[in-house]
Residue, then its C-alpha position, 0 to 999 in steps of 0.5 A: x427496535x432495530x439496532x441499525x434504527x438506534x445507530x442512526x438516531x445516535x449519529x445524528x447526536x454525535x454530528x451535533x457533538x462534533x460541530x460543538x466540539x470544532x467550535x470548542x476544540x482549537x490547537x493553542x494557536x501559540x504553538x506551530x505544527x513545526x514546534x509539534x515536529x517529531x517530538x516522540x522522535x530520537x532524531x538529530x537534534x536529539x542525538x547531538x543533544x545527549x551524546x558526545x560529538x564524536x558519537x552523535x557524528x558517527x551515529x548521524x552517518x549511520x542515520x543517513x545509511x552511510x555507515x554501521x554503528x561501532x560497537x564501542x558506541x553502542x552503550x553510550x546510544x543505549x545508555x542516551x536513548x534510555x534516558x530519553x525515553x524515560x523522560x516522557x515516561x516510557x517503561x517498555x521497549x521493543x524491536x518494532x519489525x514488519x514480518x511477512x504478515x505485511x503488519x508491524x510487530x514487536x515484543x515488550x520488554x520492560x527496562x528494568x532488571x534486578x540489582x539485588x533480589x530486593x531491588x530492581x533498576x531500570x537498565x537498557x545495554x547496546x547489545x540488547x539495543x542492536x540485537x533482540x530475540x524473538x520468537x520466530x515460530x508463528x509468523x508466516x516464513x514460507x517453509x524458511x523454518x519450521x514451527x519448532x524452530x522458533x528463534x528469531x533474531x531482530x537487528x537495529x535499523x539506524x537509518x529510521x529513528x527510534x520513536x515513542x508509541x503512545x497507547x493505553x495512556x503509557x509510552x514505548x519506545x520502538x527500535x526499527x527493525x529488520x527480522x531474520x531466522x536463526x540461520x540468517x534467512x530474511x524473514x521480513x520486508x524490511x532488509x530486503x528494502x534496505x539492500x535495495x536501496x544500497x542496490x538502486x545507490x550503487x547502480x546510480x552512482x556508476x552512471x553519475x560517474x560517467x556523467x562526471x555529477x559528483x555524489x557520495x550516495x543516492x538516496x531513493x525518496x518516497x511520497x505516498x498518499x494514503x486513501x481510506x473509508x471512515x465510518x461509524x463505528x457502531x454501525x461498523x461493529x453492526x457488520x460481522x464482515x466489515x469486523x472480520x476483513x474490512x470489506x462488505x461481502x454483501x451490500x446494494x448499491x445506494x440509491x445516490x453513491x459517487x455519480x454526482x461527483x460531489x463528495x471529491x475535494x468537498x467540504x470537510x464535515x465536523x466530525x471527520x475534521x476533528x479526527x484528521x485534525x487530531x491524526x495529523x497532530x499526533x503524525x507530527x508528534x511522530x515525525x511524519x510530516x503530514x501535508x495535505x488531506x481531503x475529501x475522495x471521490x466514493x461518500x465516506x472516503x479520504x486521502x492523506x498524503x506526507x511530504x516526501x521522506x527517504x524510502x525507509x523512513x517514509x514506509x515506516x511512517x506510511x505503516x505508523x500512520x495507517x497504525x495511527x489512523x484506526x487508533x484514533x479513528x476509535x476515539x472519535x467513534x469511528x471506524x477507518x477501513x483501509x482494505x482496497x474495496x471496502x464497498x462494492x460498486x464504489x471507488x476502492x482505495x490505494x497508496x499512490x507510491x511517489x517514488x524519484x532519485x536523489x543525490x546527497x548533494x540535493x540533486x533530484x534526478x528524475x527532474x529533467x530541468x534541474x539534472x546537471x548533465x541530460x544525458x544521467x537523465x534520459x539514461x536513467x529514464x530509459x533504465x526504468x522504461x526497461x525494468x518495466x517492460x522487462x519485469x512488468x509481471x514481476x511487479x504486477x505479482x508485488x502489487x498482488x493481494x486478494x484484497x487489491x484484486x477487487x480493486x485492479x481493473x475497476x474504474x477507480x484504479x489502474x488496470x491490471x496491465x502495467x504500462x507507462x505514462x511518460x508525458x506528450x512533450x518527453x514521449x515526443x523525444x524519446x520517439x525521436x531518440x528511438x527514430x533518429x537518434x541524438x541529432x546531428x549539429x555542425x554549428x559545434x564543433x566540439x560536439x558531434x551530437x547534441x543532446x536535446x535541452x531539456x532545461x525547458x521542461x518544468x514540473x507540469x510540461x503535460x497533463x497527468x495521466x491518473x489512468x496509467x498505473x505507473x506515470x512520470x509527472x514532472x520529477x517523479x514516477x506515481x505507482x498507482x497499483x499499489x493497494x491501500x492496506x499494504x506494506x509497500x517495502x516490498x513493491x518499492x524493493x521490487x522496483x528499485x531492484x529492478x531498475x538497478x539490474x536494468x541501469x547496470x546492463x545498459x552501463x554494461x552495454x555502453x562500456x562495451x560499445x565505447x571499448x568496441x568502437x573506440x568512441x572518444x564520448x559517452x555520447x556517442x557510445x550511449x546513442x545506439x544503447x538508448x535506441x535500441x531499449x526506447x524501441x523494445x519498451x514502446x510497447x508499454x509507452x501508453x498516454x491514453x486512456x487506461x480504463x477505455x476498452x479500446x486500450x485492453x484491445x490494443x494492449x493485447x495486440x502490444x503483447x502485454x499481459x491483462x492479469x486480473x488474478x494475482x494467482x496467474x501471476x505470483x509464480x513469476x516471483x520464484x522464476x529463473x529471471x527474477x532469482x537472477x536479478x534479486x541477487x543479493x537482495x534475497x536468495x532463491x530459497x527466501x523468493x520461494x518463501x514469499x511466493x509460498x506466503x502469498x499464495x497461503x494469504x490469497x487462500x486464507x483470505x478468500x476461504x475466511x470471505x466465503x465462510x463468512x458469506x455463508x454465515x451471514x446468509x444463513x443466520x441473518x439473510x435468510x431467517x428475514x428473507x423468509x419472515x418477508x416471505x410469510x409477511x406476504x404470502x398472509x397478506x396475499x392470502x387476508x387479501x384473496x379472502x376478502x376479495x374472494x377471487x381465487x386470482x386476484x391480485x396478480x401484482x402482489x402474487x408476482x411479487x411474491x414469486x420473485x422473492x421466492x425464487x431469489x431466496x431459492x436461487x441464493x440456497x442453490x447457489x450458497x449449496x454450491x458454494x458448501x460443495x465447492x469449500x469442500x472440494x478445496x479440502x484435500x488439495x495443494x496450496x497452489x492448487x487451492x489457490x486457483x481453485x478460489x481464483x477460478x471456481x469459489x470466487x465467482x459463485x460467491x459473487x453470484x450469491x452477494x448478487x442474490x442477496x443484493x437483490x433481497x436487500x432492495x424487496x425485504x421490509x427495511x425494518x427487518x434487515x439485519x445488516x446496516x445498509x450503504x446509504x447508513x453506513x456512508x451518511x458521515x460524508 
């Protein structure tokens, strides 16, 4: 029997479990979401808890990034979060850090060690609390460091908790952490993020001084909704792709697949309720304050999303949950695919990166109605709008992947040219500002311009436009582009960095305009200084429709870049410009590094895509395709026999023909593909890289057409791999 037969017998049972379970299964209805609330976390209450009030208020500002741990505390915070995790049980600790894989990492260290040689006690010290050691030497660096230089140095990140990982029926407890070599080199995505903030804070804050808004620091926030595919996982384990990478190399389009529209914010079935239910308890648990969840637009795919955290704190939770996600997904027989374009001719998936300002005085300041003083605002929103257009490249090369290449560009995602969506009313005053400036009023006369009121602009003045990759919606700006299987510190450092760079050249523009022409007012200096940079971004200033051919058109006449290949545009990391404004966030040599990462991830990606293609072609495409074959051609010739007419059925010997040169045309074109994987041998990274780009990936998507094509003519019961419409039948 075919196993994809049996698989399909064994869901229909396990829907019906599912269904059992929900009507049995029922969170204690005494016991509220918010008494779940970072119960794992060593968070405030915890702190003040176990620790004594001078300590715990030094160690509260260091959570909140406004102090550095002292050392004299650091036992007595060893000693307290020790004891803490022991409590539930935990034996293990470790340094939790995200190298340049893009995935978390850390190693186990138990806390015991030896009070005599008969006797061991469980012990855990400031100096391995702040500090640990890791072997450095197999993770991607780069060229920061060689493979024999394998120290590594892990440092305590005080402004994300320290929480309790739960797996293999033990806990652990996780230090958040940033990673660097032995020279001090950053070898992570996470220090890099942290400087950004200090960045994006210190830049913010100049421009409140102006503004006379008071605040001791400001605090970048985030908000990310995660989409994913969930699917049976015995189906899952059927597909040798689908194992290795997440995404199908090859798969027909289902005969019913979004068209209808009718899967999005649908019904929740039981089997997927059960599992959002239970990854939402233990996100809770974690102290990822999950919001909402809900049906996508492709069969088979979600959406989670949290509430809004600190930036540091809301990637940690965004990696925890992703983490947490295809944890649990196994325990329910199911399998979450996070890569971007898990099914082809489906809706692929991304993060939605929410990103705004605030001050440590409660004050969101990309929300035009609430923002103290106007003019921080329409500074500020101009200070972005020149990042964008400016360093547009730049942040078309952070959300770069081989993954969400597949992704970019489609009819599910923003296109790969990065433009800005501000809102008919807001754009209609920025036009103005640009045209006329702030207007002119002689009923005040102690103001010589007035600054347009923007109090009456609430959180939904316009329609959100779900086309633009990069769109103000009320008080925040939504990044769209980011892709769903990555780590978004350095996309979020990458913004944040440049939209600092920006806001400290316009504050230089102005205190330059107000020495030169003696203006008594920030107004009056600002005015020319915002004009002049709202008429240099119109270009990217787009409110229509993103995916419309119409836009590519007009784009091009606009001057900006369609890169459909993260190779074209990954160079733009290490350029003149880019290591002048990531000063003292990352040094040259540490932006060539992740150029080099990049490019050595886009080539193992597409080499691992292609020989697999070529393995599954060979040992399951093809052996089938030619039993098809034989099938037919006995069948024509038991036919002809009987008949006894040398041309009869016409039809049949077509039919036949077609499969016989489909399965001629895939060997041509998988030998290609076998000479063209052999070329790449002997070339550079760099080289290799566009090589797969511009040569390998387009014969391979010739050959996933032309075994496409042998999916919908080869008998069903022969066909090794699970199909779309089996493997998307949970929605």
């Amino acid at each position: 029997m075919n196993p994809r037969a049996h698989v399909t017998l064994s869901i229909a049972e396990k829907n019906l479990t599912a269904k059992q379970n929900n009507k049995d299964a029922h969170t204690p209805q005494n016991v509220k979401s918010s008494e779940q609330f970072a119960h794992y976390v060593f968070n405030r209450d915890v702190v003040k808890l176990l620790l004594p009030a001078h300590i715990s208020t030094h160690l509260i500002s260091a959570m909140d990034g406004k102090t550095a741990i002292l050392p004299e505390h650091a036992d007595s915070i060893a000693i307290a979060m020790r004891e803490w995790a022991m409590s539930y049980g935990a034996t293990h600790y470790t340094h939790w850090f995200f190298p340049l894989t893009g995935a978390a990492a850390g190693k186990h260290t138990s806390f015991i060690d030896w009070c005599s040689p008969d006797k061991v006690i469980e012990q855990f010290c400031g100096s391995e609390l702040i500090q640990g050691e890791s072997d450095a030497s197999s993770f991607p660096s780069g060229g920061l460091r060689s493979t024999f230089e394998a120290r590594g140095y892990t440092g305590w990140d005080p402004s994300s908790p320290a929480f309790l990982w739960s797996g293999g029926e033990g806990l652990t407890l996780c230090i958040p952490s940033f990673f660097l070599s032995w020279s001090g080199d950053v070898l992570d995505s996470k220090l890099p993020l942290l400087r950004s903030n200090a960045a994006i804070s210190d830049a913010t804050l100049r421009l409140l001084k102006h503004t006379g808004t008071k605040a001791s620091q400001v605090v970048s926030n985030l908000g990310f909704e995660q989409e994913y595919f969930l699917i049976d996982q015995d189906f899952r384990n059927l597909r040798p792709d689908l194992v290795a990478i997440g995404r199908t190399v090859f798969g027909a389009a289902p005969s019913k697949g979004q068209e209808l529209q009718d899967h999005y914010f649908g019904t929740i079935k039981d089997r997927i309720m059960l599992f959002m239910r239970d990854l939402e308890c233990e996100a809770l648990k974690l102290g990822i304050p999950i919001k909402t969840h809900h049906n996508e637009v492709a069969p088979g795919q979600y959406e989670v999303a949290p509430v809004y955290e600190r930036a540091s704190i809301a990637i940690d939770h965004n990696i925890l949950l992703m983490l947490l996600m295809r944890h649990i997904a196994v325990k329910h027989g199911l399998s979450c695919l996070l890569h971007e374009k898990p099914f082809h001719a489906l809706n692929g998936s991304g993060k939605h990166s929410n990103w705004s300002l605030s001050t440590d005085t409660g004050m969101n300041l990309f929300d035009p109605a609430k923002t103290e003083n106007a003019l921080t605002f329409l500074i500020l929103l101009t200070a972005v709008l020149h990042a964008i257009h400016r360093h547009g490249n730049l942040l078309r090369a952070a959300i770069g992947s081989a993954s969400n290449d597949y992704r970019l560009g489609g009819h599910e995602a923003p296109p790969a040219i990065i433009s800005v969506y501000t809102g008919e009313e807001l754009e209609n005053i920025l036009t103005q500002l640009e045209e006329k400036g702030f207007y002119v009023t002689l009923a005040s006369a102690k103001k010589l311009f007035a600054i347009p009121d923007l109090s009456h602009l609430p959180k939904d003045n316009s329609d959100r436009n779900r086309t633009s990759p990069f769109a103000f919606t009320g008080n925040k700006f939504e990044f769209r582009a980011v892709g769903s299987s990555s780590n978004p510190a350095f996309v979020i450092a990458v913004l944040q960095t440049i939209v600092a760079a920006s806001l400290n050249l316009i504050l230089d523009e102005i205190e330059s305009e107000k020495t030169k022409h003696k203006h008594p007012s920030l107004l009056e200096a600002a005015t020319p200084v915002i004009r002049k940079h709202l008429k240099e971004t119109r270009p990217i200033r787009f409110a229509g429709d993103n995916y419309s051919e119409a836009w590519m058109k007009e784009a091009k006449k606009r001057g900006l870049p369609n890169i459909k290949s993260s190779v074209d545009v990954f160079e733009v990391i290490k350029s003149k410009e880019t290591i002048k404004v990531f000063e003292g966030i990352l040094g040259k040599h540490e932006l060539t590094s992740r150029y080099d990462v990049m490019i050595e991830h886009y080539v193992s990606v597409m080499q691992i895509e292609a020989k697999l293609m070529q393995e599954l072609f060979h040992t399951q495409i093809l052996p089938v395709a030619y039993e098809q074959q034989r099938r037919l051609s006995k069948s024509i010739l038991q036919a002809t026999q009987v008949l006894k007419k040398a041309n009869a059925l016409p039809r049949q010997r077509a039919q036949l023909s077609v499969l016989s040169e489909t399965i001629e045309n895939a060997l041509k074109i998988s030998e290609s593909l076998q000479k063209a994987l052999a070329m790449t041998s002997k070339m550079t990274m760099e080289k290799r890289a566009r090589y797969y780009s511009e040569k390998i990936k387009p014969i391979c998507f010739s050959l996933r057409e032309a075994v496409d094509a042998l999916e919908m003519v080869v008998d069903d019961e022969l066909w090794p791999l699970p199909k779309y419409r089996e493997l998307l039948q949970l929605c």
